[in-house]
C-alpha positions in Angstrom: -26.4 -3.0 -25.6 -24.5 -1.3 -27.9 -20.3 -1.1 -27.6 -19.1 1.9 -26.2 -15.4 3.0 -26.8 -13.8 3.2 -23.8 -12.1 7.0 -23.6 -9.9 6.3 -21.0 -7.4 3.2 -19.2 -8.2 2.4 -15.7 -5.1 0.4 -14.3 -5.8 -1.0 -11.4 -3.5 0.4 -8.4 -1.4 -2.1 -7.0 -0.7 -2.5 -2.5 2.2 -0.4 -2.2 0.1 2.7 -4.0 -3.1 2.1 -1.5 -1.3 4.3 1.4 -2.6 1.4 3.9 -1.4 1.9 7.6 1.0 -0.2 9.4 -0.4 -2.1 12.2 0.9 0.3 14.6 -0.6 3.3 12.6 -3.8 2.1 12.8 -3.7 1.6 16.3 -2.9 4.8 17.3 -5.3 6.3 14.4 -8.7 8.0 15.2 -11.3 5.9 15.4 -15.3 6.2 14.6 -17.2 6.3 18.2 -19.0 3.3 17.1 -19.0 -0.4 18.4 -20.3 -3.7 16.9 -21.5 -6.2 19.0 -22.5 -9.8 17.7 -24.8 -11.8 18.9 -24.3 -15.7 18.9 -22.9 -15.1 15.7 -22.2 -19.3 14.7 -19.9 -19.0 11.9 -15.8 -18.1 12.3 -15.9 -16.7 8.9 -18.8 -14.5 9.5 -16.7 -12.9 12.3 -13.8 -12.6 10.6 -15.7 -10.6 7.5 -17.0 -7.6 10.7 -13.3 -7.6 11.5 -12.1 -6.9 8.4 -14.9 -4.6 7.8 -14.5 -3.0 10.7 -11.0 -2.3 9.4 -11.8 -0.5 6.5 -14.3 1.8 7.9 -12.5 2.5 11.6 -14.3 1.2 13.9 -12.7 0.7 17.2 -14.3 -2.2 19.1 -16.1 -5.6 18.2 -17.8 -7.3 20.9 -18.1 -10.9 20.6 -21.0 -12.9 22.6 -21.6 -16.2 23.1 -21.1 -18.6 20.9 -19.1 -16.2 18.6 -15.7 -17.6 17.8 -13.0 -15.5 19.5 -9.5 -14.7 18.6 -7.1 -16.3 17.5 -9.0 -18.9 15.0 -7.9 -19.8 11.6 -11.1 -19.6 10.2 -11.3 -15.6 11.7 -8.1 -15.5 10.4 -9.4 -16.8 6.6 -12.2 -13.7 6.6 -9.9 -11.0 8.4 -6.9 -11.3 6.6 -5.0 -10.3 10.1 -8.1 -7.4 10.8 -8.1 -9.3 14.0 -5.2 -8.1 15.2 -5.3 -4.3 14.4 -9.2 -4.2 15.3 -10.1 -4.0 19.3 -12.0 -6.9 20.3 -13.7 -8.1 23.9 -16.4 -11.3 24.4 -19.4 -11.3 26.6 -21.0 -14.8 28.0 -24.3 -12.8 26.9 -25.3 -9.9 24.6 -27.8 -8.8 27.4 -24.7 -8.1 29.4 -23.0 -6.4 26.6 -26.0 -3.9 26.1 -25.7 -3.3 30.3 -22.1 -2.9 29.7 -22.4 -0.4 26.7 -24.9 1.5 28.6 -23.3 2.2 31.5 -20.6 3.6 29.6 -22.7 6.1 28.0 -23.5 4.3 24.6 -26.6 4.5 22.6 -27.2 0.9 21.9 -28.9 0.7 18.6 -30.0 -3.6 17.3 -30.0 -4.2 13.4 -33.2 -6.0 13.0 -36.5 -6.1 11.2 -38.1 -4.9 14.4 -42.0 -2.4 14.7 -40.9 1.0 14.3 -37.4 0.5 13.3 -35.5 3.3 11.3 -34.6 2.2 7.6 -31.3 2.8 7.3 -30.8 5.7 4.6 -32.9 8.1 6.9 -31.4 7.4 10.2 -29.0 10.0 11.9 -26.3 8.7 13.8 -23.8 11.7 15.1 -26.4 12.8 17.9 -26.6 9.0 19.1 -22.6 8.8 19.4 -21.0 6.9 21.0 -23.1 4.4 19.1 -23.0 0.5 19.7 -24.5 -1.3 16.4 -26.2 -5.1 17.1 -25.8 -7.6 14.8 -27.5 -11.0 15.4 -27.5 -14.7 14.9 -27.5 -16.1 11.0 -30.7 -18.0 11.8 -32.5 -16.1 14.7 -31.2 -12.9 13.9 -30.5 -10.2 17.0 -32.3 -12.0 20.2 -35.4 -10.1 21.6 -34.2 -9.7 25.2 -31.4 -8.4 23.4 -33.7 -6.1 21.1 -36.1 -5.4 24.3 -32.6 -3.6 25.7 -31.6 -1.4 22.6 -32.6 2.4 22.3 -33.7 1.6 19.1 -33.6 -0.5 15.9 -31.9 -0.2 12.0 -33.3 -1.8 9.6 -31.9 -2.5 5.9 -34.7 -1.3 3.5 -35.5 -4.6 0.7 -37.1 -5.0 -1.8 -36.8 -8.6 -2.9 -38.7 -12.0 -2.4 -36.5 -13.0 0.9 -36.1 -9.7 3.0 -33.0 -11.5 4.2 -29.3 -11.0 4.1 -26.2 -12.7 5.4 -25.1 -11.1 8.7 -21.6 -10.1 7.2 -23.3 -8.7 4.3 -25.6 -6.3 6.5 -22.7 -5.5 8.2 -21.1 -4.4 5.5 -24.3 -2.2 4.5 -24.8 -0.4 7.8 -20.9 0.1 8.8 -20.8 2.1 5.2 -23.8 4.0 5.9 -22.5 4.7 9.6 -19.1 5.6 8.2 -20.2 7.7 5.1 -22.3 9.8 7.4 -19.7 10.5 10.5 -17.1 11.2 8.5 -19.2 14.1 7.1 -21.2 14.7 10.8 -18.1 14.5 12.8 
């Protein structure tokens, strides 16, 4: 590849410049209408990586179920960088109960799974389903299907490699950007 002259400097902008909200800010700050719930997410870190990416996008609620490690854990606490503390969170003995929970409050309850007749996630519309809660499932099993037999419906994470797998942080960080680039505009 041949070397191209760089026209301009980029310096990188240091904390105090990012405008980032206090604690107290961000708790009184709109929020998206949008909930993740996990389900039997194992690993501490992987929890800790939706809070913090829930924090970046504004999302107001995690729900944690089962075996998902809960607040306050160091190893959340190594991921979210203190996210758990400015991000809503509740737990759930079961995700089924969650889903009953969610609907009954008037939620579209929407599993993020390789699933028949999913939508692929650059094509779905999510303002007319708001408020919207988002499934994410286990590392191994992925979301559970009595848990996927509850949803309204399923997203799925178009792929094109050899594994048509991704780490459940990573897919979170996919769809919450998706969700968040398109109500921001919707809204």
């Amino acid at each position: 590849m041949p070397d191209k002259k760089r026209l301009t400097t980029m310096r990188k902008i240091t904390n105090s410049e990012l405008g980032r909200k206090s604690v107290e800010e961000f708790a009184a700050a709109d929020k998206l209408p949008v909930t993740v719930v996990l389900d039997n997410v194992r690993s501490a870190g992987n929890v800790g990586s939706f809070f913090r990416t829930c924090d970046a996008f504004g999302i107001g609620h995690i729900v944690l179920c089962g075996i998902c490690a809960t607040p306050p854990s160091k190893e959340i606490h190594k991921t979210a960088l203190g996210a758990e503390q400015t991000v809503a969170w509740s737990h759930y003995p079961t995700t089924t109960e969650a889903i009953e929970a969610l609907h009954a409050a008037g939620y579209t309850v929407l599993a993020i799974e390789q699933v028949e007749g999913a939508e692929m996630l650059h094509t779905a519309r999510f303002a007319d389903r708001t408020p919207l809660a988002l499934v994410f499932g286990n590392e191994v099993e992925g979301v559970a299907q009595e848990a996927v037999d509850m949803c309204d419906g399923a997203i799925e994470i178009p792929q094109v490699g050899t594994k048509h797998s991704l780490n459940v942080a990573v897919s979170g960080g996919a769809v919450l950007w998706e969700v968040f680039r398109t109500l921001s505009r919707e809204i």
